[in-house]
C-alpha positions, 0 to 999 in steps of 0.5 A: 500500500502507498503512504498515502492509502496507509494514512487514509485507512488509519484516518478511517480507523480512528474515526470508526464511530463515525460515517462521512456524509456525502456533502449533498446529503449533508447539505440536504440535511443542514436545509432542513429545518427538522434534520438539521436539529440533530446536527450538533456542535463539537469541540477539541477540549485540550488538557495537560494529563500531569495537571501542571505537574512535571513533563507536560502530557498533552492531550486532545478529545473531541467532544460532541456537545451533547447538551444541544441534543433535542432527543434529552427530554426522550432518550435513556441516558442513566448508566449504573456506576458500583457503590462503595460495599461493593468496592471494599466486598472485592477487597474482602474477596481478594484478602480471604483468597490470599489464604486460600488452598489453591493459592494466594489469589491476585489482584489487578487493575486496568483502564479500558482503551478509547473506551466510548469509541466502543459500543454502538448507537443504534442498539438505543431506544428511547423511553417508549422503546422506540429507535432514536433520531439519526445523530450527526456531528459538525466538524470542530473549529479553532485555530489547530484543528485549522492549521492541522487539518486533522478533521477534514476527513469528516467533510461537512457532516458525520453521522455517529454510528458508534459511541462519541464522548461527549454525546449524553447516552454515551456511558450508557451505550458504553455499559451496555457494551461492557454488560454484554461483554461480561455476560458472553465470558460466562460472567453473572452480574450480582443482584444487588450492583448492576457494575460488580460480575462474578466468574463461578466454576463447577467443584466438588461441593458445587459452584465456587467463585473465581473471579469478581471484576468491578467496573467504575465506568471505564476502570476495572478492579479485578481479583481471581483465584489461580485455577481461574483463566484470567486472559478471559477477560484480559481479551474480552476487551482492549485495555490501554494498561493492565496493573497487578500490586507491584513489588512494593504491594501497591496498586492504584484505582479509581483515585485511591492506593490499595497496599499490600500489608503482612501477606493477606491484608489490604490497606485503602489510602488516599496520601497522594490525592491529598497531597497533590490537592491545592490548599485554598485560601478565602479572598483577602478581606472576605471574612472582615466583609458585612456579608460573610456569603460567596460573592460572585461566580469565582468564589462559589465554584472555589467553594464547591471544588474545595468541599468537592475534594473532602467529600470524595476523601471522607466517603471513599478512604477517611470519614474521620473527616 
């Protein structure tokens, strides 16, 4: 193949969640007055991965706008995320098997790769269980994507045939994906946590359990008996890194760091979230004002990240706080 039918096909591959229209047809749908509702606006949202800390880790997502999307009112867009027992139950499971006859069990976790690029938009039906309107996205526009270029393979519309961030079901089609994916490895979602799946295996005293994997979203906790294949799972989906407890006997998930302690003991801490968080100080002359409430737009967003930050610290490692 030439350079430039290799460059064409890799375009094509990263934007498989999306299908070019032809320019007539996205014209035909830009005039009308109805179609053109579900044409929505996209944007490039740039960040810095290390938060300004270190090397600079630059990353760009393309995002639809999906608060534009006149199918809010209709579609089904809630999408179960695990509850704190169901965490510190997988822990319990992990601790146990490290004493267990057929050998200590491991514990690992994982982030899943492009994660709502997987999944498909036409399996959706709103609330009366009906297909959903057809969704088209326009192409991004600033100053880079100008320069680079790097959507003009969308020409003047696409339409989303898969999973898009930034589109309002995108978790949902996402756990769907992912629930359909558990379930054709053999794994039964528990009863009581639409996001915990457990492995069960034939024994001598009838079903025993090997494996239970918890999904927040796109992060995976897992942990699982030596007898149990875990490759499984590890195949079932594209991961963009696999972690198990290193030699230290530590392991980070979801914002927190699982420790290792004395063999079959496992410690939740969240040290470094708190150390990496930023002390904030009231304006000066803020508590001397007549008025002790939040003035202005500035001060009630700082206020909602700093109780932001010790409200996810107290529920998840230290309710001391």
């Amino acid at each position: 193949l030439s350079i430039r039918r290799q460059r064409q096909m890799c375009i094509r591959d990263r934007w498989n969640p999306v299908r070019r229209v032809p320019d007539r047809e996205a014209q035909r749908i830009l005039a009308d007055p109805r179609r053109r509702r579900f044409a929505l606006r996209t944007r490039v949202a740039y960040r810095d991965q290390s938060c300004g800390r270190g090397e600079l880790q630059a990353k760009a997502r393309c995002v639809g706008v999906g608060c534009s999307d006149p199918r809010l009112k209709e579609m089904k867009r809630s999408s179960p995320t695990p509850n704190r027992l169901s965490f510190f139950l997988l822990l319990q499971i992990a601790s146990s098997g490290r004493r267990a006859l057929e050998g200590a069990w491991r514990l690992a976790a994982a982030d899943a790769d492009s994660a709502y690029f997987q999944g498909k938009q036409g399996d959706q039906s709103n609330v009366k269980g009906e297909k959903l309107e057809t969704l088209y996205l326009r192409p991004p526009d600033d100053p880079l994507v100008r320069k680079t270029k790097a959507f003009s393979y969308w020409g003047i519309l696409v339409e989303v045939v898969g999973n898009v961030y930034g589109i309002a079901n995108a978790g949902l089609i996402w756990y769907d994906h992912t629930k359909k994916t558990m379930h054709s490895i053999g794994a039964v979602l528990h009863t009581l946590d639409a996001s915990l799946y457990l492995f069960f295996e034939s024994g001598p005293k009838g079903l025993r359990l090997v494996c239970a994997a918890l999904f927040h979203v796109d992060d995976l906790l897992v942990t699982w008996c030596p007898t149990f294949d875990i490759d499984r799972l590890r195949g079932a989906f594209s991961w963009k890194k696999w972690r198990e407890i290193d030699d230290a006997g530590n392991l980070e998930y979801g914002g927190k760091l699982i420790t290792l302690m004395d063999h079959d003991r496992y410690k939740v801490s969240q040290e470094e979230f708190i150390l990496d968080t930023e002390v904030r100080r009231l304006p000066r002359g803020a508590m001397s004002r007549a008025d002790p409430t939040l003035q202005g737009s500035d001060e009630k967003t700082e206020f909602k990240s700093s109780t932001g930050s010790v409200q996810w610290v107290g529920g998840q490692s230290r309710p001391d706080v």
